[in-house]
Chimera marker file (.cmm) of the C-alpha trace (Angstrom):
<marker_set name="trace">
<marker id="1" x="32.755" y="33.597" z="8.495" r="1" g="1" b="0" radius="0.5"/>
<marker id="2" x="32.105" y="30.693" z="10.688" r="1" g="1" b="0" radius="0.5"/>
<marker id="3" x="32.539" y="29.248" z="14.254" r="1" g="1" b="0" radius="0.5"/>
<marker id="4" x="34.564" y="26.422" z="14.174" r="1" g="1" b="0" radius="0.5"/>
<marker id="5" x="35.167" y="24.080" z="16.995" r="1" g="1" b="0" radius="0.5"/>
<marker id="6" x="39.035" y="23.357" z="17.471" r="1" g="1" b="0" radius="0.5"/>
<marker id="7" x="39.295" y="19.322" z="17.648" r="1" g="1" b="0" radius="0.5"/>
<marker id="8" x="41.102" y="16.801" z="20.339" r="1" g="1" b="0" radius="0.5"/>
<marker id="9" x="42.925" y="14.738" z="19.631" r="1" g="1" b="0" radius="0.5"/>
<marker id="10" x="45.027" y="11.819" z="22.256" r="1" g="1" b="0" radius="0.5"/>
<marker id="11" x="49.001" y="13.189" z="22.770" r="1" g="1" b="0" radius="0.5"/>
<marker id="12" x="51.457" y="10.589" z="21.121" r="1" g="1" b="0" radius="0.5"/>
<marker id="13" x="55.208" y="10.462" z="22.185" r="1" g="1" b="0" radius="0.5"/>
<marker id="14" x="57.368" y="9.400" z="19.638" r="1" g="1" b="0" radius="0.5"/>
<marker id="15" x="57.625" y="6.322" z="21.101" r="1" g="1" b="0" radius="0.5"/>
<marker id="16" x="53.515" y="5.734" z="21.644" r="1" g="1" b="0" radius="0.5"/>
<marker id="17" x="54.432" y="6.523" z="18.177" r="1" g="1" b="0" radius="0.5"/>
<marker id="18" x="56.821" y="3.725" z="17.126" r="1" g="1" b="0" radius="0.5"/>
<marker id="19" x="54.745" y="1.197" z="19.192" r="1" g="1" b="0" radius="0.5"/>
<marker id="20" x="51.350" y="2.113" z="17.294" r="1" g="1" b="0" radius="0.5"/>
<marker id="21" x="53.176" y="1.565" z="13.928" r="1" g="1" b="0" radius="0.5"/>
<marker id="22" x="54.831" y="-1.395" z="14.996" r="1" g="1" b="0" radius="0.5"/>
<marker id="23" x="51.662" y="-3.311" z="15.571" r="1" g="1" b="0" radius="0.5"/>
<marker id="24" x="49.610" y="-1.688" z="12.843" r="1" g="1" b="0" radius="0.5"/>
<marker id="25" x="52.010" y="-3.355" z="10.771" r="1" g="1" b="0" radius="0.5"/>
<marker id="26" x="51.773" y="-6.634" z="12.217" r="1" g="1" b="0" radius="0.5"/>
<marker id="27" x="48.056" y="-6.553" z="11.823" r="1" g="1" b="0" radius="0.5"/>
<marker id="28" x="47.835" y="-5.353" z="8.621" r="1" g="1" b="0" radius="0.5"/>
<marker id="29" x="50.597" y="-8.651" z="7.731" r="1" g="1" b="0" radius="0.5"/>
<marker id="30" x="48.586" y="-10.518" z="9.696" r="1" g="1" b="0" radius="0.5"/>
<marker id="31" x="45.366" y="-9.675" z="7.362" r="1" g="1" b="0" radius="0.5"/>
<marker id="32" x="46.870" y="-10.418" z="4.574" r="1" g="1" b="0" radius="0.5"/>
<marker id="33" x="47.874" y="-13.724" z="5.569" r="1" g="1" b="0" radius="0.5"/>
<marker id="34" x="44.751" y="-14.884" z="6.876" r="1" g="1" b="0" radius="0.5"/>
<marker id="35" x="42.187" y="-12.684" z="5.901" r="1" g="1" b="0" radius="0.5"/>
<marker id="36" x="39.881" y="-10.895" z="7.901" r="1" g="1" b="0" radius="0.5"/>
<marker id="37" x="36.949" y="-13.584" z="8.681" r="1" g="1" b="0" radius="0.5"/>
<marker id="38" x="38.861" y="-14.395" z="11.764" r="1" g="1" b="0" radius="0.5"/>
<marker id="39" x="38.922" y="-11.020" z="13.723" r="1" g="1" b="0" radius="0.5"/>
<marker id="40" x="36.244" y="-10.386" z="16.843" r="1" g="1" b="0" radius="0.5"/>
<marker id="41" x="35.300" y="-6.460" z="17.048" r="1" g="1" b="0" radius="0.5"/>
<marker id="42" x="33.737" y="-5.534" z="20.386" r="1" g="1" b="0" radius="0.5"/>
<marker id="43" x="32.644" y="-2.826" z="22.205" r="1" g="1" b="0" radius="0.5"/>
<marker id="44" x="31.005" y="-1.410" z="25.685" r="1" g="1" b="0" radius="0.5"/>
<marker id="45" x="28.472" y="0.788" z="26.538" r="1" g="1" b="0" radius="0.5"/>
<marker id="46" x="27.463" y="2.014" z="29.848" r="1" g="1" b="0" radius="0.5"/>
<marker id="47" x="23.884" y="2.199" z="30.286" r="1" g="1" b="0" radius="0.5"/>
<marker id="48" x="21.991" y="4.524" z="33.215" r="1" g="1" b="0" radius="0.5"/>
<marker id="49" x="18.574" y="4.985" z="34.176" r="1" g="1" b="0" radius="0.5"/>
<marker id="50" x="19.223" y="9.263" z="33.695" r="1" g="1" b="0" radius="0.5"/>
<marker id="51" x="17.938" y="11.044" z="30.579" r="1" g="1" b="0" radius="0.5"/>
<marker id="52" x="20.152" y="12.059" z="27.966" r="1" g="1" b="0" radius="0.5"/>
<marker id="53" x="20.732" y="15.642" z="27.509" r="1" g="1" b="0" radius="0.5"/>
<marker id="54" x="23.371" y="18.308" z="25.291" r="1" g="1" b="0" radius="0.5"/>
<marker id="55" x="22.360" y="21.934" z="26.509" r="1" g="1" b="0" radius="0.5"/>
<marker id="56" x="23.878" y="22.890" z="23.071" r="1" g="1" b="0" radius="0.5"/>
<marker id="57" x="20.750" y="20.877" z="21.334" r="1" g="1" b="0" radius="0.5"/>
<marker id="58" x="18.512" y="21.168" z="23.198" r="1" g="1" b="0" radius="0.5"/>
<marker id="59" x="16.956" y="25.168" z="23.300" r="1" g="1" b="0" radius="0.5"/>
<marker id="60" x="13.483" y="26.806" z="24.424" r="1" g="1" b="0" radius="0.5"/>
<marker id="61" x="12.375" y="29.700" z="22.955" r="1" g="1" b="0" radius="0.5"/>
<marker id="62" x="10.514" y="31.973" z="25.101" r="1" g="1" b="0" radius="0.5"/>
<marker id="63" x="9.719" y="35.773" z="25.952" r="1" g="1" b="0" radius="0.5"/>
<marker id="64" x="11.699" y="35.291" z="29.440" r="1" g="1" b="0" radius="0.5"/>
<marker id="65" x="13.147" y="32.561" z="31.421" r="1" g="1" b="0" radius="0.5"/>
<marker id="66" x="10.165" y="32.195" z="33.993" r="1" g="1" b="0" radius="0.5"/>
<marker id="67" x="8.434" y="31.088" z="30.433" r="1" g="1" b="0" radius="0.5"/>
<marker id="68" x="11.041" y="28.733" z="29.636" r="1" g="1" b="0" radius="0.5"/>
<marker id="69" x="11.258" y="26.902" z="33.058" r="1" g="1" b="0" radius="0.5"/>
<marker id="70" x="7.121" y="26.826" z="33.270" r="1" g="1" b="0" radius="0.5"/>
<marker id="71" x="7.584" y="24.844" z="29.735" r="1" g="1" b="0" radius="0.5"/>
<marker id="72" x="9.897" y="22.404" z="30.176" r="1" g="1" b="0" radius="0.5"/>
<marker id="73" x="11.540" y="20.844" z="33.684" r="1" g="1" b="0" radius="0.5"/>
<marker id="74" x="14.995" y="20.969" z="35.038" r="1" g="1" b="0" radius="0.5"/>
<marker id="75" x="16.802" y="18.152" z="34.104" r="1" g="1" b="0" radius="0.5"/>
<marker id="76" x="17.664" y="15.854" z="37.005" r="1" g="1" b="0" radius="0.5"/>
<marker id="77" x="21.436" y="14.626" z="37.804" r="1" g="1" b="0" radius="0.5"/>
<marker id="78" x="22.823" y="12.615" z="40.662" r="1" g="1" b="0" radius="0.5"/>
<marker id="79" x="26.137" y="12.586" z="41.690" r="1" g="1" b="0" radius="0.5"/>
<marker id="80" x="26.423" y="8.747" z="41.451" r="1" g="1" b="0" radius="0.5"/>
<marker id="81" x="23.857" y="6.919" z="39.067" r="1" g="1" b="0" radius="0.5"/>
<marker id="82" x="23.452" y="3.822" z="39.159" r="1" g="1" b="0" radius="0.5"/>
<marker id="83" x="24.254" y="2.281" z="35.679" r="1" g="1" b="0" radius="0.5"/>
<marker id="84" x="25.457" y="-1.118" z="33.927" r="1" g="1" b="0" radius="0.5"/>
<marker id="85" x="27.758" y="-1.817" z="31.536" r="1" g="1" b="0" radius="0.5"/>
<marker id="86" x="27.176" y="-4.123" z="28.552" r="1" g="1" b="0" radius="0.5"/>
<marker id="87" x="29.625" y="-5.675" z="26.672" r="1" g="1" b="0" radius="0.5"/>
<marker id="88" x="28.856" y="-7.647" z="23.222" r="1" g="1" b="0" radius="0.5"/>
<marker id="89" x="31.317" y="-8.490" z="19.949" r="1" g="1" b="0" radius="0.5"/>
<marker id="90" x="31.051" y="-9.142" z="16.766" r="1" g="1" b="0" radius="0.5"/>
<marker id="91" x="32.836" y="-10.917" z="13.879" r="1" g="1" b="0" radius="0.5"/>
<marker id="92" x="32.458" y="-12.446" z="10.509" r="1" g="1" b="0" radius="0.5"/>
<marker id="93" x="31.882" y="-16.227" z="12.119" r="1" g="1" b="0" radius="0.5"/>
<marker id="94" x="28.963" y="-14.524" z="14.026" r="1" g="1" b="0" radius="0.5"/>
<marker id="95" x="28.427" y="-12.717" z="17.333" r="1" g="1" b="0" radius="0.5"/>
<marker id="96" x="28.656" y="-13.317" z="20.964" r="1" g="1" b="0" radius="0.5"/>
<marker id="97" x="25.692" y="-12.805" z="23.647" r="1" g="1" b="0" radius="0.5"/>
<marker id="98" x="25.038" y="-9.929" z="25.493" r="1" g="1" b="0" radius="0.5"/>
<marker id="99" x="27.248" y="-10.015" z="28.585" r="1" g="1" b="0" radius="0.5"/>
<marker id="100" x="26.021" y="-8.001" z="31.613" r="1" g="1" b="0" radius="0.5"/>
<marker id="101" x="28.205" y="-6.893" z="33.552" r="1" g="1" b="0" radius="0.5"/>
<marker id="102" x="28.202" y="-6.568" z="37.512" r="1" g="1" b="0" radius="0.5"/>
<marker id="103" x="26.271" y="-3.551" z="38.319" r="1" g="1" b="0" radius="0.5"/>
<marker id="104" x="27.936" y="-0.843" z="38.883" r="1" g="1" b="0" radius="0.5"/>
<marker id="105" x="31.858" y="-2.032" z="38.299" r="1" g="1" b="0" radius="0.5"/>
<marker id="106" x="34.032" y="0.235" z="36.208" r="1" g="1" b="0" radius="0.5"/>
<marker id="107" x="36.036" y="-1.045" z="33.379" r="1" g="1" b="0" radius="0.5"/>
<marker id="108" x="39.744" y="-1.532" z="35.081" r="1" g="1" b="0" radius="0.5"/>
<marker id="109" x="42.120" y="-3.528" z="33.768" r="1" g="1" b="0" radius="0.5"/>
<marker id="110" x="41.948" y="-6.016" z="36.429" r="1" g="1" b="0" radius="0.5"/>
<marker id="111" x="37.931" y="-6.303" z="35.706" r="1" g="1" b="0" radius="0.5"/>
<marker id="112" x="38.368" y="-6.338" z="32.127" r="1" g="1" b="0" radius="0.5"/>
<marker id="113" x="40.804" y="-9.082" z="32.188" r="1" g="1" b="0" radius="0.5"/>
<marker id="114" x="38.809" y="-11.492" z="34.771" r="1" g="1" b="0" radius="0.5"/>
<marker id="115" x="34.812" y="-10.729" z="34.031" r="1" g="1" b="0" radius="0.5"/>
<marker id="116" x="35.231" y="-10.496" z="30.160" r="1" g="1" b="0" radius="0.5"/>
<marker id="117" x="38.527" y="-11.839" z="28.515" r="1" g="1" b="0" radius="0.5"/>
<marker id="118" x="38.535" y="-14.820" z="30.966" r="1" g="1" b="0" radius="0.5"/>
<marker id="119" x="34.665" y="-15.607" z="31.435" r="1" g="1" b="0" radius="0.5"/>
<marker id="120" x="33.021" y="-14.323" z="27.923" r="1" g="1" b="0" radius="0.5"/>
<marker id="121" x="36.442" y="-13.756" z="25.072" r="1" g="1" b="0" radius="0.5"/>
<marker id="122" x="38.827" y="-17.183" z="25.954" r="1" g="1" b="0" radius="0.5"/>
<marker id="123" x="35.661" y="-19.432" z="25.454" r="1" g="1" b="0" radius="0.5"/>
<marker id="124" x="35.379" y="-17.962" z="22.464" r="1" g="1" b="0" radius="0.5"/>
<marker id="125" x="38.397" y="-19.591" z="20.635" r="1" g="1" b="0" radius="0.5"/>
<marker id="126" x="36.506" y="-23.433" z="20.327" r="1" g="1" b="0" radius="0.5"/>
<marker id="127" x="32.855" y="-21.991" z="20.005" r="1" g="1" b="0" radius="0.5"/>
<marker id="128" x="33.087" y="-18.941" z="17.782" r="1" g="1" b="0" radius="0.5"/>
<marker id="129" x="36.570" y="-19.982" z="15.786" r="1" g="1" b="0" radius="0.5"/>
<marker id="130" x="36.877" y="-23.547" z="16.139" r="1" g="1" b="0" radius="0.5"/>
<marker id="131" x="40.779" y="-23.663" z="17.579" r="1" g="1" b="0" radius="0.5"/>
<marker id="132" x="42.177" y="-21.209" z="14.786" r="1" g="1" b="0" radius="0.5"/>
<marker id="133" x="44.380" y="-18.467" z="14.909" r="1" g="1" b="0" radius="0.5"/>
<marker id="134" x="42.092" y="-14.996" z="15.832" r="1" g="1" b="0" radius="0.5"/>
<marker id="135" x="42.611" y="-11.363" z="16.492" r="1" g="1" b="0" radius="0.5"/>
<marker id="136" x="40.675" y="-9.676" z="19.344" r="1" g="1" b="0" radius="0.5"/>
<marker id="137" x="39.868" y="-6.097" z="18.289" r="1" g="1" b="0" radius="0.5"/>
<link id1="1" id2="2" r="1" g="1" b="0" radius="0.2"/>
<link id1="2" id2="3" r="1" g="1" b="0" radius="0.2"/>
<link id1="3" id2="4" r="1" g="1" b="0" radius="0.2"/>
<link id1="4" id2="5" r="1" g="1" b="0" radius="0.2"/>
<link id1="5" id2="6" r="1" g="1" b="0" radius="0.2"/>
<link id1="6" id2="7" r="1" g="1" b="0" radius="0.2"/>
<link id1="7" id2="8" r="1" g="1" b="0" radius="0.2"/>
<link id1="8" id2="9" r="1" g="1" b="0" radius="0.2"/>
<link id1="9" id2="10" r="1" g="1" b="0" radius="0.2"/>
<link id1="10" id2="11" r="1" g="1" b="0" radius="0.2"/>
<link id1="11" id2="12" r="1" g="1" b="0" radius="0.2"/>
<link id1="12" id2="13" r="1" g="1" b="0" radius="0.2"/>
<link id1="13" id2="14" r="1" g="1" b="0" radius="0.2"/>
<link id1="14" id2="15" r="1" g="1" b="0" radius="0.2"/>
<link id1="15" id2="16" r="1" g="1" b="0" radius="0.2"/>
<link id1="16" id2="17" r="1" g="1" b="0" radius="0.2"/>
<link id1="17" id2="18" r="1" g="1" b="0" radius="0.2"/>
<link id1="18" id2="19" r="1" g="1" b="0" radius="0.2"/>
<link id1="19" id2="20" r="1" g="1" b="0" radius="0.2"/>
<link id1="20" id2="21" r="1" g="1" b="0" radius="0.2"/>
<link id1="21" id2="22" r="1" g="1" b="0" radius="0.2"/>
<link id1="22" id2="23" r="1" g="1" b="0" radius="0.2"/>
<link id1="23" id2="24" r="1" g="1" b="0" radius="0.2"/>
<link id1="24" id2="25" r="1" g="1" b="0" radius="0.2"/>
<link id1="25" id2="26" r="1" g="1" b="0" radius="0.2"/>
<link id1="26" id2="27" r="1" g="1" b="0" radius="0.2"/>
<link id1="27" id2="28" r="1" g="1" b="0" radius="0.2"/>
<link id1="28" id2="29" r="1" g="1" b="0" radius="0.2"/>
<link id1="29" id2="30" r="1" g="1" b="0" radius="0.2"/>
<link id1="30" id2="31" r="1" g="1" b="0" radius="0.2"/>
<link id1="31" id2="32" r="1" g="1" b="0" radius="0.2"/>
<link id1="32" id2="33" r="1" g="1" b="0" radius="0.2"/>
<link id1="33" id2="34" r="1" g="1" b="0" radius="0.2"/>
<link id1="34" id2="35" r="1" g="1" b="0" radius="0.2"/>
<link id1="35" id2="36" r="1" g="1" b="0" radius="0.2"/>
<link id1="36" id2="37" r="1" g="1" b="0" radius="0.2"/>
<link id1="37" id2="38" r="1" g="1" b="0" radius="0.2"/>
<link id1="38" id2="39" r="1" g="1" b="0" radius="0.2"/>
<link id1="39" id2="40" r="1" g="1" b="0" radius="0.2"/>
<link id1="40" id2="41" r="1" g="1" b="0" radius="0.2"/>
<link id1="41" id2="42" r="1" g="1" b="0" radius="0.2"/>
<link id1="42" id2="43" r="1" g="1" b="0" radius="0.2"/>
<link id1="43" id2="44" r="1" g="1" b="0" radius="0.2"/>
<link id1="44" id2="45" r="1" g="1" b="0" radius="0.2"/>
<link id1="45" id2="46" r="1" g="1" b="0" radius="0.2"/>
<link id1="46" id2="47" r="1" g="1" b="0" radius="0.2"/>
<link id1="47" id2="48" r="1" g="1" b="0" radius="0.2"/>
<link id1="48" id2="49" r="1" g="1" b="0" radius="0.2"/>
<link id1="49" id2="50" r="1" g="1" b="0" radius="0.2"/>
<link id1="50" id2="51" r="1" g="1" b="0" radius="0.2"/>
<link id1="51" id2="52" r="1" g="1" b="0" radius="0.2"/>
<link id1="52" id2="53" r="1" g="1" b="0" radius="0.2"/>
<link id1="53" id2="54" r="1" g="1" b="0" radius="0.2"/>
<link id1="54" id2="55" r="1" g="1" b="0" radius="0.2"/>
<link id1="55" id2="56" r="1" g="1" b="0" radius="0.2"/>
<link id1="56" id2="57" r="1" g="1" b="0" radius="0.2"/>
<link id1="57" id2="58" r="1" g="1" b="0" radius="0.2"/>
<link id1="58" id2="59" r="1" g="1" b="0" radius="0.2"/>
<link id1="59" id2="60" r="1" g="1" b="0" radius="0.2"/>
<link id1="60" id2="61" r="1" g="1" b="0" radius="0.2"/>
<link id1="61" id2="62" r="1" g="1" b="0" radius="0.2"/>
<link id1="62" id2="63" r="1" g="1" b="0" radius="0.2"/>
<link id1="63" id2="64" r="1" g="1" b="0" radius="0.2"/>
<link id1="64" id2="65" r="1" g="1" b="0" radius="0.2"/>
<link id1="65" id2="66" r="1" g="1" b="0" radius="0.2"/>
<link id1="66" id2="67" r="1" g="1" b="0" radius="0.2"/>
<link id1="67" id2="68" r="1" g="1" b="0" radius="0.2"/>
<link id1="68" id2="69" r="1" g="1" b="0" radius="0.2"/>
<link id1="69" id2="70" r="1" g="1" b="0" radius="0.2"/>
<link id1="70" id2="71" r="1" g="1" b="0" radius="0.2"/>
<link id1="71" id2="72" r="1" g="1" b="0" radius="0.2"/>
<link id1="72" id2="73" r="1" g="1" b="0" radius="0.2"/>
<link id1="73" id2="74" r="1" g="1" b="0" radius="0.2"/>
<link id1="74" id2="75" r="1" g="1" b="0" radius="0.2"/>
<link id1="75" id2="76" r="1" g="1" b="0" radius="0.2"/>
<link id1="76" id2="77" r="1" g="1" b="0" radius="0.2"/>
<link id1="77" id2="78" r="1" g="1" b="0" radius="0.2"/>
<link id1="78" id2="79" r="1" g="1" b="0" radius="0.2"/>
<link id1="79" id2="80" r="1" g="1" b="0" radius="0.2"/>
<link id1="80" id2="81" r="1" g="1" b="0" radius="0.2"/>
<link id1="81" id2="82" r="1" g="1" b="0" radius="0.2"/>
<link id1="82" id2="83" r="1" g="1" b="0" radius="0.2"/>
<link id1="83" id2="84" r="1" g="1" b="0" radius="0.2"/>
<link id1="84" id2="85" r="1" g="1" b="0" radius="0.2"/>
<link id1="85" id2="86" r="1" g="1" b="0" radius="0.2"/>
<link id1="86" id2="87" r="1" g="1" b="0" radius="0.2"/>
<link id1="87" id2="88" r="1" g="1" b="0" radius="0.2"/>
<link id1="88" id2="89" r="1" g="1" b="0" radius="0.2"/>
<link id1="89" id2="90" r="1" g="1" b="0" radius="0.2"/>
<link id1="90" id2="91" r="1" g="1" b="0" radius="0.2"/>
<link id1="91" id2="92" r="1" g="1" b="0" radius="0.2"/>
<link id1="92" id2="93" r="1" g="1" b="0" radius="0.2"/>
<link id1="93" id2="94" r="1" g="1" b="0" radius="0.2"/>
<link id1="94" id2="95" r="1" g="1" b="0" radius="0.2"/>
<link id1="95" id2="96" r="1" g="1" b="0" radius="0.2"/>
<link id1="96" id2="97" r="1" g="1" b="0" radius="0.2"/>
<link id1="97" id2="98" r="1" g="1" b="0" radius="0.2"/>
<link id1="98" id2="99" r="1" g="1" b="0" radius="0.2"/>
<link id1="99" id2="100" r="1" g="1" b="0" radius="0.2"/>
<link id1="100" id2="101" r="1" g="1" b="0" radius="0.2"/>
<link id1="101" id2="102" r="1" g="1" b="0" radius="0.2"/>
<link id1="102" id2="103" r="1" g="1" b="0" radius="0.2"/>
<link id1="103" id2="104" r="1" g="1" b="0" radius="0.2"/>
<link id1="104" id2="105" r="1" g="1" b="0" radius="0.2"/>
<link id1="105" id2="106" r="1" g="1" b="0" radius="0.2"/>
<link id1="106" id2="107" r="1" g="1" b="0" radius="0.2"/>
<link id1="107" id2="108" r="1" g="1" b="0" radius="0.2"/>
<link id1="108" id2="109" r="1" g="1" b="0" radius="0.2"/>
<link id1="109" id2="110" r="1" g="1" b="0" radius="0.2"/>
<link id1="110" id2="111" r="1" g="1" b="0" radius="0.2"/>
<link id1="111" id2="112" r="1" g="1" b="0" radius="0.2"/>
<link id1="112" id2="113" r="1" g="1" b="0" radius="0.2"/>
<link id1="113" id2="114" r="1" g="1" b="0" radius="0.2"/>
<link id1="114" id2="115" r="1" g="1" b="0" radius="0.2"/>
<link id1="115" id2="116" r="1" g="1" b="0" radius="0.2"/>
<link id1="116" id2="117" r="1" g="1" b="0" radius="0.2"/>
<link id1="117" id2="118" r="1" g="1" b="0" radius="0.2"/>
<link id1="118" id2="119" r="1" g="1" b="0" radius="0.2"/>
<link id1="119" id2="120" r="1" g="1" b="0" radius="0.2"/>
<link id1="120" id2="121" r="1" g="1" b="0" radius="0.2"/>
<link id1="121" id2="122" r="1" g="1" b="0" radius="0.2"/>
<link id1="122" id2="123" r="1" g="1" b="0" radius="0.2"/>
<link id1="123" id2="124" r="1" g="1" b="0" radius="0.2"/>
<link id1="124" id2="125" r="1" g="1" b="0" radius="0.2"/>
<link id1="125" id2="126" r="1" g="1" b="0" radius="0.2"/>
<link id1="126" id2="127" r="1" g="1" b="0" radius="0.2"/>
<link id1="127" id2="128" r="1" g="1" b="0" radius="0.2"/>
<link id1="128" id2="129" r="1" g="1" b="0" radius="0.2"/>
<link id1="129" id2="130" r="1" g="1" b="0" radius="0.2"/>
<link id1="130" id2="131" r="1" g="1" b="0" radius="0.2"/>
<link id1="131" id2="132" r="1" g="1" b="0" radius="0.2"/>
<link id1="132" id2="133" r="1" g="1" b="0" radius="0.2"/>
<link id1="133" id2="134" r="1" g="1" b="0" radius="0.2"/>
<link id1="134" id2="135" r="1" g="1" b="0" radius="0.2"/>
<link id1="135" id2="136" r="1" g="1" b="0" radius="0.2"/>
<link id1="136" id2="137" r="1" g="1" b="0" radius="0.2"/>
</marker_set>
């Protein structure tokens, strides 16, 4: 026998259902109409200035726990960390710059629709595509 981890997964109504369908559909029509050469991937990472660390990967073996914290330190956490987030895409026509954004802002809607869809994505359409229909993934 082994351990087995029970998975997550995100709660769909039937109508979150009928939605997701709906526009997988459209995309996928969409692909084959135009290919895929005109579709911008993109994705976010937050960065912070604290070390990583999983307590499940991370073990020290020792005879007793004074042993263990003489050989390795406690890791540190704050409360707040100070971090930025960095936001970057990719697509077949190439890739856009790094875009920084301003320390410390979370990723609302209102921020994601005014620091990076209006001032990096919408500039996008005559430098990246030249005018043409594109899908922002």
């Amino acid at each position: 026998m082994r351990a087995y981890r029970r998975s997550k997964e995100h709660f769909l109504s039937p109508a979150l259902k009928e939605i997701q369908q709906t526009r997988t559909e459209r995309l996928l029509q969409w692909h084959a109409e135009n290919g895929k050469e005109n579709v911008l991937f993109r994705d976010e990472k937050i960065l912070t200035i604290e070390e990583q660390y999983n307590f499940q990967n991370y073990k020290i073996y020792a005879q007793m726990s004074r042993e263990a914290k003489e050989k390795v330190p406690r890791v540190q956490r704050g409360h707040h960390p100070p971090y930025v987030m960095v936001w970057w895409g990719v697509s077949h026509q190439g890739v856009t710059s790094l875009h920084f954004c301003e320390k410390d802002l979370k990723t609302g809607a209102r921020v994601h629709q005014e620091d990076v869809l209006q001032g990096v994505v919408k500039p996008l359409n005559m430098t990246l595509f030249n005018g043409q229909k594109w899908v922002f993934q």
